[in-house]
C-alpha positions as a Markdown table, in Angstrom:
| # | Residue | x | y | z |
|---|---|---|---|---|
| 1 | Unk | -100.5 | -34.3 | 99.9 |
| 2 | Unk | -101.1 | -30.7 | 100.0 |
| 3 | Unk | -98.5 | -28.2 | 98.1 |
| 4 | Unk | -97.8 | -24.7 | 99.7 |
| 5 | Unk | -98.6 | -22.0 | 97.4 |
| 6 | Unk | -95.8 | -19.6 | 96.9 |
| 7 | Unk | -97.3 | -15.9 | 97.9 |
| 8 | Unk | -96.1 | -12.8 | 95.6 |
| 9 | Unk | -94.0 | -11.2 | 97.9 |
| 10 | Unk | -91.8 | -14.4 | 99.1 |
| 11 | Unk | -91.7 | -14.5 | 94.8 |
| 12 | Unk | -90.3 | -11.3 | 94.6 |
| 13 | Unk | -87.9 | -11.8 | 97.4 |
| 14 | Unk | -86.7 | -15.2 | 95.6 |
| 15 | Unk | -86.1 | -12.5 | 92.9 |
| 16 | Unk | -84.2 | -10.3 | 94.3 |
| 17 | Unk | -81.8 | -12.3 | 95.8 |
| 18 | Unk | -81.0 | -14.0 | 92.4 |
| 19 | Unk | -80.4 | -10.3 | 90.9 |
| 20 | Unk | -78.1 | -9.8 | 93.7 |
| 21 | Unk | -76.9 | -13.4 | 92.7 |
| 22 | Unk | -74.4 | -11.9 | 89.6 |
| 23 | Unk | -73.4 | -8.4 | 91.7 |
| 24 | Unk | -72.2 | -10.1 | 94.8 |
| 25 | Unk | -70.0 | -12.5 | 92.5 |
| 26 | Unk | -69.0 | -10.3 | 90.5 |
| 27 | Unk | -67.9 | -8.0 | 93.7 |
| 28 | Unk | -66.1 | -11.5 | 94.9 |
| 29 | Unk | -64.0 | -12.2 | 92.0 |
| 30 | Unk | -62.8 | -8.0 | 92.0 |
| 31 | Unk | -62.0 | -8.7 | 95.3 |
| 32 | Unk | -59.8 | -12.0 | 95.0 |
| 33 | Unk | -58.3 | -10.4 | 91.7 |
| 34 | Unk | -57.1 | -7.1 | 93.7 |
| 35 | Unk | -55.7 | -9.0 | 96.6 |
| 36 | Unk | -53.5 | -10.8 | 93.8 |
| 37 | Unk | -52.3 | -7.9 | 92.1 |
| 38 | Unk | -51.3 | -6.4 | 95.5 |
| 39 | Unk | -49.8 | -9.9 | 96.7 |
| 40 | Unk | -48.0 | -9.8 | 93.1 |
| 41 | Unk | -46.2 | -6.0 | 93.6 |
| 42 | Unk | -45.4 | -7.0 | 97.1 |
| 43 | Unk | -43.2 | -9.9 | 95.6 |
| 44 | Unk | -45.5 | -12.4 | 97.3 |
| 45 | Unk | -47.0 | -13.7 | 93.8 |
| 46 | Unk | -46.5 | -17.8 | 92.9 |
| 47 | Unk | -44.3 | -17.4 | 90.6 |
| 48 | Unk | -40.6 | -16.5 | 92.4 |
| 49 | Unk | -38.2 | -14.8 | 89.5 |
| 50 | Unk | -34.6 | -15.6 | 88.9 |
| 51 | Unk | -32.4 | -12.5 | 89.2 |
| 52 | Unk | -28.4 | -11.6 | 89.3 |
| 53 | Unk | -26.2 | -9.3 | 90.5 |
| 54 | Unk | -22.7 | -9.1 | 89.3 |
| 55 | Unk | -20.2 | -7.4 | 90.7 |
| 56 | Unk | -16.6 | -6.0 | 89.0 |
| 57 | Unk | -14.9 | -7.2 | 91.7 |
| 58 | Unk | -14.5 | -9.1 | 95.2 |
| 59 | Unk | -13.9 | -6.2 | 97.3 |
| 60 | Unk | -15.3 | -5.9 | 100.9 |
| 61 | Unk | -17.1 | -2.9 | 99.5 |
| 62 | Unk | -20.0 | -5.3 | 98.3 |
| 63 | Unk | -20.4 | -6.9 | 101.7 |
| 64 | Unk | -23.3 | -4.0 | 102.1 |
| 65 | Unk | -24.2 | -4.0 | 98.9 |
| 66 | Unk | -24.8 | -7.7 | 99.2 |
| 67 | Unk | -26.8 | -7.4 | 102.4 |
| 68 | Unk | -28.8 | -5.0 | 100.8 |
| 69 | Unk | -29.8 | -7.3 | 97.4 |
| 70 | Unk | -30.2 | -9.8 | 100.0 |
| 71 | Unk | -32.9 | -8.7 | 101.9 |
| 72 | Unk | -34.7 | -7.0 | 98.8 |
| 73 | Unk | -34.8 | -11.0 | 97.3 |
| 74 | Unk | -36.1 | -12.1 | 100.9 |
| 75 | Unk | -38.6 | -9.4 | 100.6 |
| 76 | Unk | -39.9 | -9.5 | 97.1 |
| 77 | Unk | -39.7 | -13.4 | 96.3 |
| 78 | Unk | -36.7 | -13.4 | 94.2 |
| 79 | Unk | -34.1 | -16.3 | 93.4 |
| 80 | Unk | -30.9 | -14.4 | 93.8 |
| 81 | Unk | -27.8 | -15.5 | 92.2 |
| 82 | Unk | -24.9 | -13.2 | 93.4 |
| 83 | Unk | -21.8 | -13.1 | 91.6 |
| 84 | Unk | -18.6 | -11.6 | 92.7 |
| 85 | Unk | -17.1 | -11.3 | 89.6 |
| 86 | Unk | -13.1 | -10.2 | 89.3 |
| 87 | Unk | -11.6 | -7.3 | 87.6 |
| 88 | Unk | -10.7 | -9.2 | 84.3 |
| 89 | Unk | -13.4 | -8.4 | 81.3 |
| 90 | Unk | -13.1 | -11.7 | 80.2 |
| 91 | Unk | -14.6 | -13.0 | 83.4 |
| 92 | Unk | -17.4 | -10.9 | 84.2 |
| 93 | Unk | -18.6 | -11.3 | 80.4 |
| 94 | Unk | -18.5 | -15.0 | 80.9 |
| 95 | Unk | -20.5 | -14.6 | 83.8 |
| 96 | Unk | -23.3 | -12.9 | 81.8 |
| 97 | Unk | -23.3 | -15.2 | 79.2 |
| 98 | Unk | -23.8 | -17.9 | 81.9 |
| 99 | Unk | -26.6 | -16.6 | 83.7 |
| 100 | Unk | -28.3 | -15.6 | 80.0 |
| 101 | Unk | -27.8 | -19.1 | 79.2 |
| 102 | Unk | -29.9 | -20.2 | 82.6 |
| 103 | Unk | -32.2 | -17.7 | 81.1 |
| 104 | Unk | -32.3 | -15.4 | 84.3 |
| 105 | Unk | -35.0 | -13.1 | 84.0 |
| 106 | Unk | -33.2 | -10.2 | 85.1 |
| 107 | Unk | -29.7 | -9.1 | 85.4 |
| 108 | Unk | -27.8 | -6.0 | 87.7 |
| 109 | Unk | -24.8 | -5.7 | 86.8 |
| 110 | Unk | -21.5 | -3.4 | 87.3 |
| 111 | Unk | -19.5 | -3.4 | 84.2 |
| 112 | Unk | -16.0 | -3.7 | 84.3 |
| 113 | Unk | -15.9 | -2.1 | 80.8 |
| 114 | Unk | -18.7 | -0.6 | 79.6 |
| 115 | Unk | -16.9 | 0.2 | 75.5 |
| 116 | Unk | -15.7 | -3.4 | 75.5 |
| 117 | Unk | -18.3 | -5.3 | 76.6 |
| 118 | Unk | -21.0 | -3.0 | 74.7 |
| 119 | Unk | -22.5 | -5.5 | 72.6 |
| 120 | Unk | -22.8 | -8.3 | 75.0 |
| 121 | Unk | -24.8 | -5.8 | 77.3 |
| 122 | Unk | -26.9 | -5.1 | 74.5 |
| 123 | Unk | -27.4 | -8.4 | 73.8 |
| 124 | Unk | -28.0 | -9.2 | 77.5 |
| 125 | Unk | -30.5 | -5.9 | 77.6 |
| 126 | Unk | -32.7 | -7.7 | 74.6 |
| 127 | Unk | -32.7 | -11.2 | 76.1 |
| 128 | Unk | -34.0 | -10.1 | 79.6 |
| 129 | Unk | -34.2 | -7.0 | 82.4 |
| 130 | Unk | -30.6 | -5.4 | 82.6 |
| 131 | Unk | -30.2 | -2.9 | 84.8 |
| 132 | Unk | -26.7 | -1.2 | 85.8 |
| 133 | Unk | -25.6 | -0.6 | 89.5 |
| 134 | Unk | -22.7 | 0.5 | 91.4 |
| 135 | Unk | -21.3 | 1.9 | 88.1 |
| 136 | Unk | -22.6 | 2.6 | 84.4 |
| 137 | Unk | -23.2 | 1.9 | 80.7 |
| 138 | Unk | -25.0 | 4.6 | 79.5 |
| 139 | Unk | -24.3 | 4.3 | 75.9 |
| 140 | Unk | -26.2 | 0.6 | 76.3 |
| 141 | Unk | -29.4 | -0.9 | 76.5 |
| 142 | Unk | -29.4 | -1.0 | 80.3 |
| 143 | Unk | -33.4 | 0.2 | 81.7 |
| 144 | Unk | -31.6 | 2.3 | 84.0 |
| 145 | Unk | -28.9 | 3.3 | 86.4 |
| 146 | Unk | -29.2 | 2.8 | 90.5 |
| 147 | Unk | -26.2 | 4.0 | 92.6 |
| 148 | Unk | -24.2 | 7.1 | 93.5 |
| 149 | Unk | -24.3 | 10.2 | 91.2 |
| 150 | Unk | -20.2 | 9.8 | 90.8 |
| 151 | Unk | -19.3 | 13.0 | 89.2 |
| 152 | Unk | -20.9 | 14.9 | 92.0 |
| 153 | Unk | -19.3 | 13.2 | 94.4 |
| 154 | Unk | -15.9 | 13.5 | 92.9 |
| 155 | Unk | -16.9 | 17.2 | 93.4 |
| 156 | Unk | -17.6 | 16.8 | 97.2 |
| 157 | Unk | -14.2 | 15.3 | 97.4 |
| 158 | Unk | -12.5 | 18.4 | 96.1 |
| 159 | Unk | -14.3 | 20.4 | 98.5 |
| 160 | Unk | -12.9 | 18.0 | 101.6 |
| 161 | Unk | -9.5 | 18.8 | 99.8 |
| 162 | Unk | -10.2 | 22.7 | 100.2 |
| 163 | Unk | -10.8 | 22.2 | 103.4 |
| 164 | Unk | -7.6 | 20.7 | 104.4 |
| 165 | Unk | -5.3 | 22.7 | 101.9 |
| 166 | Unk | -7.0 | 26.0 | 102.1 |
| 167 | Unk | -4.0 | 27.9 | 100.4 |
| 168 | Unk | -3.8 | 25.3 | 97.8 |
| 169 | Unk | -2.0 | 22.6 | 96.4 |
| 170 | Unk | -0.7 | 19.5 | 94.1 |
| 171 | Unk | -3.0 | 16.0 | 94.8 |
| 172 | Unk | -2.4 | 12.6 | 93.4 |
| 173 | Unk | -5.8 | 10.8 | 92.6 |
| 174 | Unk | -5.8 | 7.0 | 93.5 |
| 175 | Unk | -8.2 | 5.1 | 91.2 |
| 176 | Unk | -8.8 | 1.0 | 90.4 |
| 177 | Unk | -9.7 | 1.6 | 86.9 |
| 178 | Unk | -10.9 | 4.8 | 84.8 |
| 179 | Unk | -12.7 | 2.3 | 82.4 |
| 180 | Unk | -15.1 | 1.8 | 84.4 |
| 181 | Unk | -17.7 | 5.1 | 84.9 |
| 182 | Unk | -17.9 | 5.6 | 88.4 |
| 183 | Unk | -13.9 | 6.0 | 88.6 |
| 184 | Unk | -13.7 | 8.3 | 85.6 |
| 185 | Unk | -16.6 | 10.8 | 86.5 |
| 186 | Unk | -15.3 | 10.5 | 90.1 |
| 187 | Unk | -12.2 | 11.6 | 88.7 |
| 188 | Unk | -13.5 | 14.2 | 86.3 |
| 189 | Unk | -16.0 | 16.2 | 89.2 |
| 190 | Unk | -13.0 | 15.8 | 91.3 |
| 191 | Unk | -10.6 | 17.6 | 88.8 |
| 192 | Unk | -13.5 | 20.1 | 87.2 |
| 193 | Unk | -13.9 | 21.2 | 91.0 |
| 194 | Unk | -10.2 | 21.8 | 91.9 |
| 195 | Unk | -9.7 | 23.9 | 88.8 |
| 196 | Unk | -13.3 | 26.3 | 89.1 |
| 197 | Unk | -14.7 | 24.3 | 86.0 |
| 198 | Unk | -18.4 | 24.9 | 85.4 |
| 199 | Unk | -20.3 | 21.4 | 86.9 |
| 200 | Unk | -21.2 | 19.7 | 83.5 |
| 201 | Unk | -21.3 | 16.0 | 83.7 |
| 202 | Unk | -20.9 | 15.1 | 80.0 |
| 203 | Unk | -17.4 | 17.1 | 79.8 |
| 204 | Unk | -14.6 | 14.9 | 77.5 |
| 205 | Unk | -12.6 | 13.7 | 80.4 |
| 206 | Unk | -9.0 | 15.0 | 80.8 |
| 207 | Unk | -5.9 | 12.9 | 79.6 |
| 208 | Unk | -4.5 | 10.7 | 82.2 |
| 209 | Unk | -1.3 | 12.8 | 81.3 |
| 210 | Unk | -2.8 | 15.9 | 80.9 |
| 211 | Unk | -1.3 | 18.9 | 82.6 |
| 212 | Unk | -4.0 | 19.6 | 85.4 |
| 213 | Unk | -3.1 | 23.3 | 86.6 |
| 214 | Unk | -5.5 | 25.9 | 88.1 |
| 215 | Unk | -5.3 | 28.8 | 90.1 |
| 216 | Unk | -4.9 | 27.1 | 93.6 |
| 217 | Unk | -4.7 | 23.4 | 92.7 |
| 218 | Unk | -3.3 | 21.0 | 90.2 |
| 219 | Unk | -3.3 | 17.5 | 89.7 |
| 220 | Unk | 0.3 | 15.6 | 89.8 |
| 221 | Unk | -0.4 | 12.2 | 88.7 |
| 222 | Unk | -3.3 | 9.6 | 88.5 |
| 223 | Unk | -2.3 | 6.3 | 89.7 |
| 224 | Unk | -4.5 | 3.5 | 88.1 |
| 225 | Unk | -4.1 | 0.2 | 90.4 |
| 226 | Unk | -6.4 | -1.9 | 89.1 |
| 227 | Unk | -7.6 | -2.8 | 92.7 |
| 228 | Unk | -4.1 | -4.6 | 93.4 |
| 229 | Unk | -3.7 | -3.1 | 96.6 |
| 230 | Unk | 0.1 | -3.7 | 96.8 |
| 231 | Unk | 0.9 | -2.5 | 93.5 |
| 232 | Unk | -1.1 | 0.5 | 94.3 |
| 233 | Unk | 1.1 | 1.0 | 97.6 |
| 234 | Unk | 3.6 | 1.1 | 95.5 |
| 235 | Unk | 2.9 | 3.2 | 92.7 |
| 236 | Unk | 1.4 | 5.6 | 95.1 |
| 237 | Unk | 5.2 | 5.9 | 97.1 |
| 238 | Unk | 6.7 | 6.0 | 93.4 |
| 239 | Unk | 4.0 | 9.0 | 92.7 |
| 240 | Unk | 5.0 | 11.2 | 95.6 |
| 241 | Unk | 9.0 | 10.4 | 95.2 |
| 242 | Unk | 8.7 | 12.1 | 91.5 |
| 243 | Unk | 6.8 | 14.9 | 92.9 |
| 244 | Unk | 7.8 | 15.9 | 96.3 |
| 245 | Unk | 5.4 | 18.9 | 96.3 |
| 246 | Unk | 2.3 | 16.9 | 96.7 |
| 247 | Unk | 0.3 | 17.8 | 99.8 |
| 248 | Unk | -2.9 | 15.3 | 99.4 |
| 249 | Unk | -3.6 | 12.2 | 97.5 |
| 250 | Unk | -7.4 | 11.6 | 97.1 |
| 251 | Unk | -8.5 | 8.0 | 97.0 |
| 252 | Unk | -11.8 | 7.2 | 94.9 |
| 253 | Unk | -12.7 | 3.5 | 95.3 |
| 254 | Unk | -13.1 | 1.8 | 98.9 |
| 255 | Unk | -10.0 | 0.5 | 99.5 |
| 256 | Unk | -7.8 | 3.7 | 98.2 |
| 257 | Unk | -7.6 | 5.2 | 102.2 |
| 258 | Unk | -5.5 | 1.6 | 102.6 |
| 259 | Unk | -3.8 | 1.9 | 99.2 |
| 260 | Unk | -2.3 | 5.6 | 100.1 |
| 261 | Unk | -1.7 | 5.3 | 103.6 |
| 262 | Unk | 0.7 | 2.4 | 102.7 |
| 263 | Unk | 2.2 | 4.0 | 99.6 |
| 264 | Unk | 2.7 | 7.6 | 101.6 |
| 265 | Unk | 4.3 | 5.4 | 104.7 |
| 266 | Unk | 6.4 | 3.4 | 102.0 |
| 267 | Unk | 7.8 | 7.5 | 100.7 |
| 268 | Unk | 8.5 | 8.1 | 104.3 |
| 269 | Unk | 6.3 | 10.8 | 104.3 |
| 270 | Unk | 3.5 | 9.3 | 106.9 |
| 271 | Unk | 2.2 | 12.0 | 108.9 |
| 272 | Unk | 2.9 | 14.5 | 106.2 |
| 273 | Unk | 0.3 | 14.2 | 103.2 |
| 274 | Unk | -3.5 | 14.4 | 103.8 |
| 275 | Unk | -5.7 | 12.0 | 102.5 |
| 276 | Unk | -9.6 | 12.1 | 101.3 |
| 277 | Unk | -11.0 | 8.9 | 100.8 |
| 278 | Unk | -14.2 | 7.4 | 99.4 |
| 279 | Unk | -16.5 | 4.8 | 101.6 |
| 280 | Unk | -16.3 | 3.6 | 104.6 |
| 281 | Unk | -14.3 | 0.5 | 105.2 |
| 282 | Unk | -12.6 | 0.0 | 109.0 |
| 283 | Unk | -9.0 | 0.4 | 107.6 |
| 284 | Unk | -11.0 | 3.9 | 106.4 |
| 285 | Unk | -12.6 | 4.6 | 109.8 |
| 286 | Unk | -9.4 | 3.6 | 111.6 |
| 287 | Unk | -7.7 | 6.3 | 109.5 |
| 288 | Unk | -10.2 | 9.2 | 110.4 |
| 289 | Unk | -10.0 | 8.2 | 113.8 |
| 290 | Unk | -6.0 | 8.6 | 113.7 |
| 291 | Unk | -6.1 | 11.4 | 111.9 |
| 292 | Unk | -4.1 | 10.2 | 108.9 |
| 293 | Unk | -7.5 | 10.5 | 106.9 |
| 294 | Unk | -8.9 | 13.8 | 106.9 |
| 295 | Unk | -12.7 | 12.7 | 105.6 |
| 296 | Unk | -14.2 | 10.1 | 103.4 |
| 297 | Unk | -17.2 | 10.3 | 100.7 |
| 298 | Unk | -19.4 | 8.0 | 102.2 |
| 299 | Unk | -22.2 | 5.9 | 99.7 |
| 300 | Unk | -25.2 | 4.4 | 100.1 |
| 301 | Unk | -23.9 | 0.8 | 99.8 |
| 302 | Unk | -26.7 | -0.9 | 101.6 |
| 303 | Unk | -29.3 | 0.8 | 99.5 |
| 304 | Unk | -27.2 | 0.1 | 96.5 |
| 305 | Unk | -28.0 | -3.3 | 96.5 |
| 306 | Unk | -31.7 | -2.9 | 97.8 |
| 307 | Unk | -32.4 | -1.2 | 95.0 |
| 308 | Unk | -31.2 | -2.7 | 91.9 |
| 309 | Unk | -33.1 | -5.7 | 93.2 |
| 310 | Unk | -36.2 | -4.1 | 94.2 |
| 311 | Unk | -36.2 | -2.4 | 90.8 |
| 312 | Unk | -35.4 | -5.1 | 89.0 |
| 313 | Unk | -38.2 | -7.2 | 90.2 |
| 314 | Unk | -40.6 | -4.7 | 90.0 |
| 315 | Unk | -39.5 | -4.1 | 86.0 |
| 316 | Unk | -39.4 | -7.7 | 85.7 |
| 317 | Unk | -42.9 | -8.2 | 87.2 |
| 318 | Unk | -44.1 | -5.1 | 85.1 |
| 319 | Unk | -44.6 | -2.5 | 87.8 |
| 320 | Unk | -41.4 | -0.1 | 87.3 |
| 321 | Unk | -40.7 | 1.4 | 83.7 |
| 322 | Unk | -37.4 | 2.8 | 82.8 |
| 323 | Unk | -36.2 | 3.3 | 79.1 |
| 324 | Unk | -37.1 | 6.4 | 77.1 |
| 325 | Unk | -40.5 | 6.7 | 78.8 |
| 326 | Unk | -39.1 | 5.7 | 82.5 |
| 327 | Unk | -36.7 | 6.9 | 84.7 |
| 328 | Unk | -33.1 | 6.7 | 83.5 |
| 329 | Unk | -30.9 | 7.1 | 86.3 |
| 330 | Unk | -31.8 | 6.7 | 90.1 |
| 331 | Unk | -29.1 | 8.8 | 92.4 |
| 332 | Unk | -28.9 | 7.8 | 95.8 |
| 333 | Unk | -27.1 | 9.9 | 98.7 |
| 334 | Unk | -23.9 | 10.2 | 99.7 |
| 335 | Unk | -22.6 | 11.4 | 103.0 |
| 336 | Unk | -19.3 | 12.9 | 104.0 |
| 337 | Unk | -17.5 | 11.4 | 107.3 |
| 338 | Unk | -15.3 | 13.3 | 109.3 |
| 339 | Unk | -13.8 | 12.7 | 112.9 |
| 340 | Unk | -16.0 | 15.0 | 114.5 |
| 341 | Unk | -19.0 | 12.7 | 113.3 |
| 342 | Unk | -16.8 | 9.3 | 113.3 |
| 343 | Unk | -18.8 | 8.0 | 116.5 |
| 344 | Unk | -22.4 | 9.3 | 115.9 |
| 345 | Unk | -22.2 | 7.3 | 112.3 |
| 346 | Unk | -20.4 | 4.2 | 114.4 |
| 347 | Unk | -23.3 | 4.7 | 116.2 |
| 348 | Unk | -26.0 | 4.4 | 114.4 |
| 349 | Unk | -24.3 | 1.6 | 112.2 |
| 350 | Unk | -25.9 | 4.4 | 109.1 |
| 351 | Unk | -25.2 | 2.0 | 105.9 |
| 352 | Unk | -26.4 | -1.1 | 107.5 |
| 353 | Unk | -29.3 | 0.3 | 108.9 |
| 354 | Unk | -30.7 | 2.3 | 106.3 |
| 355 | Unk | -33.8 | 1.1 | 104.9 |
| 356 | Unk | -35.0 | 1.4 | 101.8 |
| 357 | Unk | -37.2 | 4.4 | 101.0 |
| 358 | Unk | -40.2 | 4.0 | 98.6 |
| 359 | Unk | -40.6 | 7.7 | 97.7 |
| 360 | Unk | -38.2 | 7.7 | 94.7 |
| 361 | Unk | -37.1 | 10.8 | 95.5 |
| 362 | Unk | -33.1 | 11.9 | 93.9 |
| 363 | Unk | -30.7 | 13.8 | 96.4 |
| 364 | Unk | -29.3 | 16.6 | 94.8 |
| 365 | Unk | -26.4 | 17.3 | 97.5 |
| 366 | Unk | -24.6 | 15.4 | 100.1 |
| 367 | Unk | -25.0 | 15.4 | 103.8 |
| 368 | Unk | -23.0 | 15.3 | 106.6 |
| 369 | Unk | -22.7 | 12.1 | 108.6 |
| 370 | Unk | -24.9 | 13.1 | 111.9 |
């Protein structure tokens, strides 16, 4: 049997196409690698992580917040365990210690008290991802903050309470808790404003009995609740029976518009104080729509929760850095609602429906409902 000869140019052909052999695997195994790193920031990767959010308390304030960490889990392959914690430290703590005993990979958490449960966030910041949310612990380990930048918005409140007591005036302030950060700086940019105060964030904050005076505005009492609703009612009527001059009582915390409309009906003064609120609740909206709540500082709940579990897995899965080299804090916005925008933000359902934007950018001023 005859064998063909191989002729020098079906050779060299034979040649180059085993040169190209090592490129086009090479250019192959790039490919597959890149399409797994993308797959793996999109939250798509094999491995789905084990995250936690815990909340301070039970409130229908984290309904949004909820939704929001929700659909970032959906999105990003994350187990999500969702605590609603209660306003006890004891609790939350135990919570923590729980999910570091499941060995979570990464935590978001708003601390009830961020002095007296400072080591056991440290502790929790060394054992896996903690970030904070909602409300602070600056002075701990936490990567980083995502949520409202509270002592600005304490100062948007004052300016709703210029605008309905333009000549001046006394104010109660209606709080939960001032342990917690985002009630204290809400509190402090609240009072800093009314008195013509310099902004400065890291300003000692004022006594709980402190004489609060200015040139226009002072601050009667601060009534501390501790998210009791019917206590607050009624410390809030006790507040405006010892000082009858008060004009306005500014609620900081979700449910405050209910708390003060209760405790000012309970004075038999209904129809006679003004009231700024914070958030948007229906007992809120029901109250700007009435006209016994003059305007409410509105927060980006939805996004809120988004966030700290976008972030969160993206830190865990090693594409976000925050820490000394990383961001530290990640203001979202806030809006102000009014009656004359009540319907257009009914309307366009604003904290439910807004979706998460990628751009990192910080607000650095609130906007009007519209």
């Amino acid at each position: 049997m005859s064998q063909r000869m191989t002729t020098p140019s079906e050779s060299s052909g034979a040649n180059r196409r085993r040169s190209r052999l090592p490129f086009i695997l090479t250019i192959g195994v790039c490919f597959i690698a890149a399409l797994s790193i993308y797959l793996w920031g999109r939250g798509t990767s094999v491995r789905r992580v084990k995250l936690a959010v815990v909340t301070w308390n039970n409130d229908a304030f984290w309904d949004p917040v909820i939704r929001g960490a929700d659909d970032a889990a959906a999105e990003w392959t994350v187990k999500l365990t969702t605590i609603r914690s209660t306003p006890e430290v004891e609790t939350q703590s135990k919570h923590v210690r729980d999910l570091l005993a499941e060995r979570v990979d990464g935590i978001a958490i708003s601390p009830n008290n961020p002095q007296a449960q400072a080591a056991l966030l440290n502790e929790a910041a060394e054992k896996t991802v903690l970030i904070t949310f909602d409300s602070d612990a600056p002075q701990s380990k936490r990567r980083l903050f995502v949520g409202t930048d509270d002592y600005a918005a304490g100062g948007f409140a004052a300016e709703e309470v210029r605008e309905v007591l333009p000549e001046g005036g006394s104010v109660i302030i209606s709080v939960g808790s001032l342990d917690t950060v985002n009630g204290r700086d809400r509190r402090q940019g609240l009072i800093d404003t009314l008195l013509d105060r310099p902004f400065k964030r890291e300003r000692t904050p004022d006594a709980i009995d402190a004489q609060l005076k200015g040139a226009k505005y002072s601050i009667a009492a601060t009534v501390l609740d501790g998210a009791d609703v019917a206590k607050g009612k009624t410390l809030i009527a006790a507040a405006l029976k010892a000082h009858p001059e008060v004009k306005c009582v500014v609620g900081l915390w979700s449910y405050s518009a209910g708390v003060a409309l209760g405790g000012i009906e309970q004075s038999g003064k209904a129809g006679q104080i003004k009231v700024i609120a914070f958030d948007e609740s229906p007992e809120t909206q029901a109250g700007i729509e009435a006209g016994s709540v003059q305007a409410s500082i509105v927060q980006d709940q939805y996004r809120i929760g988004y966030e700290a579990v976008r972030i969160l897995a993206s830190t865990v899965r090693g594409l976000e850095q925050g820490g000394p080299t990383g961001p530290r804090t990640i203001y979202l916005p806030i809006h102000v609602l009014r009656q004359d925008n009540l319907e257009a933000f009914r309307a366009e359902n604003r904290i439910r429906r807004l979706a998460p934007n990628r751009d990192g950018t910080q607000p650095t001023s609130a906007t009007r409902a519209t």
